[in-house]
C-alpha positions as CSV (number, residue, x, y, z in Angstrom):
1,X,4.0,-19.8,7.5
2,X,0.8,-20.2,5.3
3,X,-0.3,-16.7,4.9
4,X,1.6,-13.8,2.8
5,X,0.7,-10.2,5.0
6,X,0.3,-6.8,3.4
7,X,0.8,-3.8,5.5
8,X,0.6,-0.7,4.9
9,X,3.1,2.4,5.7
10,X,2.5,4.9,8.2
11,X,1.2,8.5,8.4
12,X,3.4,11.0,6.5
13,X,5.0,14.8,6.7
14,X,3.0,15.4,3.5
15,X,-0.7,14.0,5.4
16,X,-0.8,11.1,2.9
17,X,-4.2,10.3,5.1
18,X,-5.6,13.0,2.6
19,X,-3.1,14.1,0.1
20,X,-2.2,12.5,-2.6
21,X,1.5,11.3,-2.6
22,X,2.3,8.8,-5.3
23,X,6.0,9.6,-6.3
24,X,7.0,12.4,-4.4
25,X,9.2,11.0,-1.5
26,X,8.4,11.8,1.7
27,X,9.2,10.9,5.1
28,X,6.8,9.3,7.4
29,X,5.6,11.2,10.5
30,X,6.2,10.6,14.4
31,X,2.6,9.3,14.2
32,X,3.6,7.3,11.1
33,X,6.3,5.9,13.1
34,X,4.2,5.2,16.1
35,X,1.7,3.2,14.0
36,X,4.5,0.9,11.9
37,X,6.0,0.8,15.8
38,X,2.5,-0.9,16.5
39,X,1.6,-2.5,13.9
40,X,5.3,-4.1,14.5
41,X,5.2,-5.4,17.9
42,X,1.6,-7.5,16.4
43,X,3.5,-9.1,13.6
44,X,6.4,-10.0,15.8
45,X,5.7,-13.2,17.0
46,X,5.6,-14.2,13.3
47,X,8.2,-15.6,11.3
48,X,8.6,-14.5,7.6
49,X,10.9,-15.6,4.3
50,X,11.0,-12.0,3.0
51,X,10.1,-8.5,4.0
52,X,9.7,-7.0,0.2
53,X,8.7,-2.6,0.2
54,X,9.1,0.0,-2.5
55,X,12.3,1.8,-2.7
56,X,9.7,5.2,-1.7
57,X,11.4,6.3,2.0
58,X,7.9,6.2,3.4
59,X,7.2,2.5,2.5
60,X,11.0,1.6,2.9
61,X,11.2,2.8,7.0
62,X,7.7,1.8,7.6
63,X,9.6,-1.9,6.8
64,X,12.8,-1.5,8.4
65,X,11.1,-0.7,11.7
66,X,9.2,-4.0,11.4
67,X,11.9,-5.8,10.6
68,X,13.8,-5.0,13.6
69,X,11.0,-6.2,15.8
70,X,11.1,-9.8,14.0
71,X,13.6,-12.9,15.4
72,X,15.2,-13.8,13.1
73,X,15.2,-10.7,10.6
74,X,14.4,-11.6,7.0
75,X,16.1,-10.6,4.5
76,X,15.0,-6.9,3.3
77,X,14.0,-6.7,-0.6
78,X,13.4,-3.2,-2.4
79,X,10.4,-4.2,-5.4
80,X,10.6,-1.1,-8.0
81,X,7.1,-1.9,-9.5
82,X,5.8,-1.6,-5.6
83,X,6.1,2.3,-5.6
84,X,2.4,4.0,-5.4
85,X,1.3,5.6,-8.9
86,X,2.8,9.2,-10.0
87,X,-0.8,11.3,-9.4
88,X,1.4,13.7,-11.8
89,X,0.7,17.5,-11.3
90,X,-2.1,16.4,-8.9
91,X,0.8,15.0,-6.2
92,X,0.3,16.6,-3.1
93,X,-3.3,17.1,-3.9
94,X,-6.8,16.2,-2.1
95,X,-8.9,15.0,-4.4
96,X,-11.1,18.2,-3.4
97,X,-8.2,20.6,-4.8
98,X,-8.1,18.8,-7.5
99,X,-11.9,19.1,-8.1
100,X,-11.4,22.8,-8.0
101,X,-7.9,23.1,-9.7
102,X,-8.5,20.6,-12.5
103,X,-12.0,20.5,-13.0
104,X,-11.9,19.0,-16.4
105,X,-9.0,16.0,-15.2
106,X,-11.6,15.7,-12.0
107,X,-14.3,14.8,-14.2
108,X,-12.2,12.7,-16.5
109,X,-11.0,10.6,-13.9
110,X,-14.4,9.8,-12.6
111,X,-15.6,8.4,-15.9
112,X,-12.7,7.2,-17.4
113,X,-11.8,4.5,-15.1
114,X,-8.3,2.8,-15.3
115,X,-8.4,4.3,-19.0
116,X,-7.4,7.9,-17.1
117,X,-3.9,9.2,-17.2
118,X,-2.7,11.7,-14.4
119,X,-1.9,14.6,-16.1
120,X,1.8,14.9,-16.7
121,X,1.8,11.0,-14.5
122,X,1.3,7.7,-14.8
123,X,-1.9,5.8,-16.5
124,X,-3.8,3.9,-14.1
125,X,-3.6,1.0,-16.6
126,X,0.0,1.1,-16.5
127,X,0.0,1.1,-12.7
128,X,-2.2,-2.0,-11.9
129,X,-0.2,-3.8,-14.8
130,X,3.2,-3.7,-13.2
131,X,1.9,-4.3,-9.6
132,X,-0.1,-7.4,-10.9
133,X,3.0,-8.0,-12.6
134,X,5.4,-8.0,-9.1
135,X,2.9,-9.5,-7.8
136,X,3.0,-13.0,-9.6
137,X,6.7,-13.8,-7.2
138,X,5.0,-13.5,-4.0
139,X,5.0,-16.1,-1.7
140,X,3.2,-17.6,1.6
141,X,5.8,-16.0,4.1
142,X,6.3,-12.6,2.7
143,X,5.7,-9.6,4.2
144,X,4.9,-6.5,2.0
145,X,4.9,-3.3,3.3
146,X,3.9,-0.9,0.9
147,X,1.4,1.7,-0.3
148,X,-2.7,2.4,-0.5
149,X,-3.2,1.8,-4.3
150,X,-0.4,-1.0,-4.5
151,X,-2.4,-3.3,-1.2
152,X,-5.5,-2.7,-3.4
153,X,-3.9,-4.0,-6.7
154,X,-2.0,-6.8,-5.3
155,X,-5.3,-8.1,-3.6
156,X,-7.4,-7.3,-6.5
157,X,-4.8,-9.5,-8.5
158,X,-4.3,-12.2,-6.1
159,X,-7.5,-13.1,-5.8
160,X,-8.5,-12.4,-9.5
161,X,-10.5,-9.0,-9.3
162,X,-10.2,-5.7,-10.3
163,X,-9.1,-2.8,-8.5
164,X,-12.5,-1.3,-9.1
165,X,-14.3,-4.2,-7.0
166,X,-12.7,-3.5,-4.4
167,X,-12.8,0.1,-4.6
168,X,-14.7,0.7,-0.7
169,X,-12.5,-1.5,0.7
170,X,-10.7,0.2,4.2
171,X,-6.9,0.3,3.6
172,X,-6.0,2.9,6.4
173,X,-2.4,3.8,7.6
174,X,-0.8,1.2,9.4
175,X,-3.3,-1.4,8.2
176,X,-2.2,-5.2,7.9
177,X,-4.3,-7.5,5.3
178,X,-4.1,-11.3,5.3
179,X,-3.8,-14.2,2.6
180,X,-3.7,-17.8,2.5
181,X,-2.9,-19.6,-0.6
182,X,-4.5,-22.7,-1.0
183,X,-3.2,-24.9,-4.3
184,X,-2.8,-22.2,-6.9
185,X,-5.4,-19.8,-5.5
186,X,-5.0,-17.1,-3.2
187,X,-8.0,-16.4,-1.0
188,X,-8.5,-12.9,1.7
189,X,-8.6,-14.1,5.3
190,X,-8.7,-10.8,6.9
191,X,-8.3,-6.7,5.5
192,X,-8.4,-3.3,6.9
193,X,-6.9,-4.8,10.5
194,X,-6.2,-2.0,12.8
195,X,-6.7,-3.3,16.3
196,X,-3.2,-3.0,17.3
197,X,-3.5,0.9,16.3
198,X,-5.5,1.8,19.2
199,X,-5.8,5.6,19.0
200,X,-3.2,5.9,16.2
201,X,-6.2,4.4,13.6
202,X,-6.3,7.1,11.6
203,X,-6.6,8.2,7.7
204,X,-8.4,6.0,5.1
């Protein structure tokens, strides 16, 4: 297989549609498990090498249900730098609570850019450095199931951009996101796929 596919994990307990749930690890819903149930039974007729997902319960069960839908089952690989960023004392959050709670934070992180810390987290500097990083030992033939802010790093650094240009881009629960690597450069052939959602297409 040609392409490398990025998914993304279902619906959580914690409504990761609007919260903000970087490190905290939470389970994934009955609707998360619907959606990864769906988006599973569209990637089946596929083969992959790898199925690679950060070691966060939400990302990791999202890719053990799709790997039991794929013949034969590839090998399952846990990728530490794949875990979303640590929002820090905003986790758990909407970014409207965090307008109101953290005013000053709120205003930092809009002009700040990936120079902005979470307080008491992770810089976002820091975060997009060790996903790029990860990133560099992907292959045509994986599948990555991971989070929101990781799919928009890895395609920002696949396809050498920045996180910022692709800052409108749909990533929505349950989401799959296509590449093909041609010679040494990785090009999008399809994001923000949802189809196989159906009435489950939910959260942004």
């Amino acid at each position: 297989m040609t392409e490398l596919v990025l998914l993304r994990h279902g619906e959580t307990v914690g409504q990761s549609s609007i919260r903000l749930y970087g490190a905290t690890d939470i389970a994934l819903s009955p609707v998360g498990e619907q959606q990864v149930a769906r988006a599973a039974a569209a990637l089946a007729p596929r083969r992959f090498t790898r199925v690679l997902t950060s070691p966060l319960q939400r990302a990791r069960r999202s890719a053990e249900i799709v790997r039991a839908a794929l013949d034969p089952a590839p090998p399952l690989e846990l990728v530490a730098d794949f875990r979303e960023i640590d929002f820090g004392a905003w986790e758990g959050w909407t970014y409207a609570e965090a307008e109101a709670r953290d005013p000053d934070g709120y205003r930092r992180w809009h002009h700040e850019g990936t120079a902005f810390t979470y307080p008491g987290g992770e810089s976002r500097a820091d975060f997009h450095a060790r996903v790029a990083a990860a990133a560099r030992a992907l292959a045509p033939g994986d599948l990555v199931v991971v989070h929101k802010g990781v799919i928009r790093t890895l395609l920002a650094a696949l396809t050498a951009q920045t996180p910022a240009d692709l800052a409108a881009l749909p990533i929505a629960l349950g989401s799959i996101h296509r590449l093909r690597r041609a010679a040494t450069d990785w090009q999008i052939v399809a994001t923000g796929e949802t189809a196989h959602l159906g009435d489950l297409d939910l959260g942004g």
